[in-house]
C-alpha positions in Angstrom: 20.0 -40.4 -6.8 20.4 -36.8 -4.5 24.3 -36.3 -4.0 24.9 -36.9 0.1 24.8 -32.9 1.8 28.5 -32.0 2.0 29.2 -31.8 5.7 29.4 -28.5 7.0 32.9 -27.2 7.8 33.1 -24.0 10.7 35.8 -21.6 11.7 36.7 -24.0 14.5 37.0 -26.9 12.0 40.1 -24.4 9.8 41.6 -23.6 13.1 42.0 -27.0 14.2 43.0 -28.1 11.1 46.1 -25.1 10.8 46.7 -25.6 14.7 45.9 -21.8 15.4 43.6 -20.2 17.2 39.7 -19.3 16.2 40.7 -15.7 17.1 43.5 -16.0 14.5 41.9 -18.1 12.2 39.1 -15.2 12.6 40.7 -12.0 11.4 42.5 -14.1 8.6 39.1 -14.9 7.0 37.4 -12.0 7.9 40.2 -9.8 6.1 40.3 -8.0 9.7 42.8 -4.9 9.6 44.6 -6.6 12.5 48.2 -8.4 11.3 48.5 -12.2 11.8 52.3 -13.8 11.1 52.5 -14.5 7.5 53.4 -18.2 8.3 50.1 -18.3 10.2 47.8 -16.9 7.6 49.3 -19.0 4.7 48.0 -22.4 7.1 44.6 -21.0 7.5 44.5 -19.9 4.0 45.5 -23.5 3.2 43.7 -25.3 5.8 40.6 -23.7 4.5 40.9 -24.7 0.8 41.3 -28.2 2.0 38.0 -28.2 3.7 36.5 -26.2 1.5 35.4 -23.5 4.4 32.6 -20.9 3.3 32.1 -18.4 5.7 28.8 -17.9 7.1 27.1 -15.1 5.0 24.1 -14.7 7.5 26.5 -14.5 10.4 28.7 -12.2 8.4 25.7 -10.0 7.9 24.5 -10.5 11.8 27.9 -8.6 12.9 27.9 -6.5 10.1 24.5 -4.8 11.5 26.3 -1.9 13.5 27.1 -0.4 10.1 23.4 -0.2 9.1 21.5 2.9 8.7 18.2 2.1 8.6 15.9 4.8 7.0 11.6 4.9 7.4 9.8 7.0 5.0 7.0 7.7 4.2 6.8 7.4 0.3 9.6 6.5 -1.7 7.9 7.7 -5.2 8.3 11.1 -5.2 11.4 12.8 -7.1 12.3 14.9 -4.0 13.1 11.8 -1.7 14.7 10.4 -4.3 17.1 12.8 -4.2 17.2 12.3 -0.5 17.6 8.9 -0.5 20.8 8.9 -3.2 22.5 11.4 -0.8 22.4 9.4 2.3 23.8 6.5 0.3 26.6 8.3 -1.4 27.1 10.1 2.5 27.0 6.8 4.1 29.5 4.9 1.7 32.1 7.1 2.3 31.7 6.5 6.1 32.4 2.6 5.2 28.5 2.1 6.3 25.4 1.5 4.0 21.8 2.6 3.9 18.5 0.3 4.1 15.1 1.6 3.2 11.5 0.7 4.4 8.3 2.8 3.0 4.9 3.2 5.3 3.3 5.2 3.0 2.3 7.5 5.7 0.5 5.3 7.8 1.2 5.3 11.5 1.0 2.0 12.7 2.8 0.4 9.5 5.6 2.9 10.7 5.9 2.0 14.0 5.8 -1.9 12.7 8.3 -1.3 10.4 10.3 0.5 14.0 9.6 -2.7 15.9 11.1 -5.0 13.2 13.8 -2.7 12.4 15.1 -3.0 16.3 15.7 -6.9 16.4 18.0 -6.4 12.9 19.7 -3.7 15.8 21.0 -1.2 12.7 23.1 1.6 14.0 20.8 4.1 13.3 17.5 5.2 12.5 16.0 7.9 10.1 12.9 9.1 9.8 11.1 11.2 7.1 7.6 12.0 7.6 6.0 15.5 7.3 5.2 15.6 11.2 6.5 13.2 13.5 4.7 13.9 17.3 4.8 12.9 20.3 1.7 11.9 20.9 1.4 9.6 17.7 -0.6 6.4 18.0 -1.3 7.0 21.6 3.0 7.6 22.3 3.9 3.7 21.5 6.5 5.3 18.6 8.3 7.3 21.3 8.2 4.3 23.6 9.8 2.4 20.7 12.4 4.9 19.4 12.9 6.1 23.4 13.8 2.3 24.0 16.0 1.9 20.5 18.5 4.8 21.6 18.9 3.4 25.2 19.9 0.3 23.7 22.6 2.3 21.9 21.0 3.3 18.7 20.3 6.8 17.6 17.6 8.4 16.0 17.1 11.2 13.3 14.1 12.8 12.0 13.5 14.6 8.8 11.1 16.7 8.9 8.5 18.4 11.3 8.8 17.3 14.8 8.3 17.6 19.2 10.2 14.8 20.0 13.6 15.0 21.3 15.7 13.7 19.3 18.0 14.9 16.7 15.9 16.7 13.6 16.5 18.1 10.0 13.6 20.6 8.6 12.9 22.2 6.3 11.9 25.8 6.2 9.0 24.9 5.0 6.9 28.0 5.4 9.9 30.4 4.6 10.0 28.9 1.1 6.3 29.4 0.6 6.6 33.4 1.6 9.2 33.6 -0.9 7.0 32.4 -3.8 3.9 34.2 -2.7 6.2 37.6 -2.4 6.9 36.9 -5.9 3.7 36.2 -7.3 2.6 39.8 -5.2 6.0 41.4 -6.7 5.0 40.9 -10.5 1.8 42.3 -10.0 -0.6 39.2 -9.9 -3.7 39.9 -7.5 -6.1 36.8 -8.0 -4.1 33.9 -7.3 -4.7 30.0 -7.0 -3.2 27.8 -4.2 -3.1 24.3 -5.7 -2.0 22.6 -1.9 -2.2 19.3 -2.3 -3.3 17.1 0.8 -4.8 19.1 3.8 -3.5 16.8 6.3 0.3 16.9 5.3 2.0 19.4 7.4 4.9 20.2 5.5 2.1 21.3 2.5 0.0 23.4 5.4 3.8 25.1 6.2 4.0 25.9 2.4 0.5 27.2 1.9 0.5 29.3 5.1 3.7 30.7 4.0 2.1 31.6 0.1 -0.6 33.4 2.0 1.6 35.7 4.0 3.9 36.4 1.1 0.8 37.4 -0.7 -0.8 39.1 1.6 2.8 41.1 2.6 2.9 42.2 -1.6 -1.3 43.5 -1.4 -2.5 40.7 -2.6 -6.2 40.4 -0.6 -7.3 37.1 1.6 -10.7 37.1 -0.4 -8.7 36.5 -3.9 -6.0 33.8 -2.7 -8.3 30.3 -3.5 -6.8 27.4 -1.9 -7.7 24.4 -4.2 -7.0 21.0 -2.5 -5.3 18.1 -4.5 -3.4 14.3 -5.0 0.1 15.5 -4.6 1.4 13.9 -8.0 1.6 15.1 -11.3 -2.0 13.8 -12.0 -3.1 15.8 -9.3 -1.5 19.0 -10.7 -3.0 17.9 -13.8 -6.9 17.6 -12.7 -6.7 20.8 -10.5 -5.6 23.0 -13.8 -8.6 21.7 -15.6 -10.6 22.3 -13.0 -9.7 26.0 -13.0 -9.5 26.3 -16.6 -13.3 25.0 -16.8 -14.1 27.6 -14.5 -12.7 30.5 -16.6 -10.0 30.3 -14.3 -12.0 32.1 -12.1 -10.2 35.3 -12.8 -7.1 33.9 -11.4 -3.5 35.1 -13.1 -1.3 32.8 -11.3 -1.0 29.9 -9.5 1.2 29.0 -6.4 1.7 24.9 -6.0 3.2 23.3 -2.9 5.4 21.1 -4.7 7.2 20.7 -8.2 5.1 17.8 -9.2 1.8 19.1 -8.7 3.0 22.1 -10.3 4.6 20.1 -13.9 1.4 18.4 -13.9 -0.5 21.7 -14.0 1.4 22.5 -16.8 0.4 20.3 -18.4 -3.6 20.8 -17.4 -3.0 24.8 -18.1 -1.7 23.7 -21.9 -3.7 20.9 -22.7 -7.1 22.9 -21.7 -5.2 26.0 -24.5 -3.8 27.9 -21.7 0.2 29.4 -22.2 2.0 29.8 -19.4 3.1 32.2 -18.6 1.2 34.6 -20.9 -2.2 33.7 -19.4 -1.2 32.4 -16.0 2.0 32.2 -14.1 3.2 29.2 -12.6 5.4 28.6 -9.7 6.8 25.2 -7.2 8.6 24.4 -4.7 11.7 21.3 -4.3 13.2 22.5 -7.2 13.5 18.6 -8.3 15.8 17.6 -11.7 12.6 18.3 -13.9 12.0 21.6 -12.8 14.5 23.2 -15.1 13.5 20.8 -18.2 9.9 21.7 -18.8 9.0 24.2 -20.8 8.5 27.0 -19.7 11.1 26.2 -17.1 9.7 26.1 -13.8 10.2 29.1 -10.9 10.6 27.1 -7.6 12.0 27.6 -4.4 15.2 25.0 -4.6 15.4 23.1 -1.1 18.6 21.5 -0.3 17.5 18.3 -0.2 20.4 16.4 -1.1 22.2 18.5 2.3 19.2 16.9 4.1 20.2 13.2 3.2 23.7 14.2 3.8 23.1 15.9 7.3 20.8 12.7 8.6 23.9 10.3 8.3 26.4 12.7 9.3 24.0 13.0 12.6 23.6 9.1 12.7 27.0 8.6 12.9 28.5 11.1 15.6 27.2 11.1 18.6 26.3 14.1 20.7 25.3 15.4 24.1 22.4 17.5 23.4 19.9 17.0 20.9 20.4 18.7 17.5 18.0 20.9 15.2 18.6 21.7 11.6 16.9 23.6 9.7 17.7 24.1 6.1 16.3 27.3 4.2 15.2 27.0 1.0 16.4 29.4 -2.5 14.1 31.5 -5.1 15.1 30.6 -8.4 12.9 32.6 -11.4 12.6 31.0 -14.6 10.2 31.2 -17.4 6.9 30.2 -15.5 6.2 33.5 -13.9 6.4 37.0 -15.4 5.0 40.5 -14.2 1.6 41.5 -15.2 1.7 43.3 -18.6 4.8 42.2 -19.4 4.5 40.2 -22.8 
């Protein structure tokens, strides 16, 4: 036969039974940083052994929601968030508060969803990465959302690309791609390939502008910089090597990609169609992610401080300030083995 349900003991229950308060009884259980007499601790502590009390886990967690920080990205995958992500925890933990994380995979209204629910769990704070966050997004219901979140007492960051007024951290997204294309032009390369990833994603149309100029800056001419569009993951990279390799290349000597994925998986594409790099094509990224510098050749990037980005989003989640903050972080060359000047062997 089912055992009888053990009655269920509350706080009120202990308190009664060590004739203190529920306040008291409270901050004994709770392991509050507020002192109670040592004769009345040792009768709750007693009193609730007798009753078996459990606290409440899901009201525990209910007050324990202030010290949320509740973060919305867009993919979760890629190496570079990752790196994001693990900062804000580490960041976070030493503030005594800890991280959640919900993906959307890019897609507006799942993000605003994902805003909606977010609000009733009332975290302290909420960060978003996204390539471009506007105002104008689904029709202005996000800023409606996120405008009513703060007034409520929450507060907002961004990462990334964005017109709303709240607090933001960028990236200098375009910055970083001038520095690779002035590299590729410095070394001598004049027919160069853009592999860019998505056309839509505006922190990839930042980097490719920013390739173009640096190009253009070193002599390199518009009519031999090829923009060739792709999956930003390492299968992506991958394809849009063999592509150009099928194509003889199409006279190209070097190839600028928007991220460090796309750009690993081209080296693989470049080798496996019996291409070296970087004796018959250089090959740069940008992110500078972990397994930039253990491929082989090692891969010339432009390192973003991403792991300041996850750092700076809970640092700005949990001070408060008058005026609304912008960040933005500037990105670092760093040559390795991928790229060399023309004629150099």
């Amino acid at each position: 036969m089912p055992h009888a349900a053990r009655p269920t003991v509350t706080l009120h229950d202990v308190a009664a039974a060590a004739g203190v308060s529920v306040s008291t009884a409270s901050r004994v259980l709770s392991g509050s940083a507020r002192k109670v007499a040592p004769e009345y601790e040792a009768r709750v502590l007693a009193a609730a052994a007798a009753l078996r009390y459990t606290a409440d886990a899901s009201a525990r967690a209910m007050r324990r929601a202030s010290d949320s920080i509740a973060l919305v990205a867009d993919d979760l995958s890629t190496p570079s968030m990752g790196m994001i992500v693990a900062a804000m925890e580490r960041e976070a933990r030493t503030a005594g508060a800890f991280v959640t994380v919900s993906s959307t995979m890019g897609a507006p209204e799942r993000r605003l969803e994902t805003v909606r629910l977010l609000r009733a769990l009332r975290p302290r704070a909420l960060v978003l990465t996204s390539s471009r966050v506007l105002t104008n997004a689904l029709e202005g219901r996000l800023l409606k959302e996120l405008d009513s979140y703060e007034r409520e007492g929450g507060r907002v960051v961004i990462v990334g690309e964005t017109d709303l007024s709240f607090d933001s951290i960028d990236f200098g997204n375009r910055a970083a791609g001038r520095a690779a294309g002035a590299l590729v032009a410095e070394t001598g390369h004049r027919r160069v390939a853009i592999f860019g990833g998505e056309r839509e994603l505006a922190n990839l149309a930042d980097r490719r502008a920013g390739f173009a100029e640096g190009l253009r800056a070193g002599g390199v001419r518009e009519r031999d910089i090829r923009v060739v569009y792709c999956e930003v993951s390492r299968q992506g990279g991958f394809d849009a090597a063999q592509r150009l390799a099928a194509n003889g290349m199409d006279g190209r000597e070097a190839v600028l990609a928007v991220n460090d994925t796309i750009a690993i998986g081209a080296l693989s594409g470049f080798r496996a169609a019996g291409l070296a790099v970087p004796a018959d094509v250089s090959m740069t990224g940008v992110d500078d992610i972990p397994l930039a510098g253990d491929v082989t050749p090692r891969l010339t990037t432009v390192a973003l401080p991403l792991a300041r980005a996850g750092v700076e989003a809970i640092r700005f989640a949990l001070a408060k300030a008058d005026t609304v903050r912008r960040l933005t972080l500037e990105g670092r060359l760093i040559v390795r083995g991928s790229t060399r000047a023309v004629g150099s062997s």
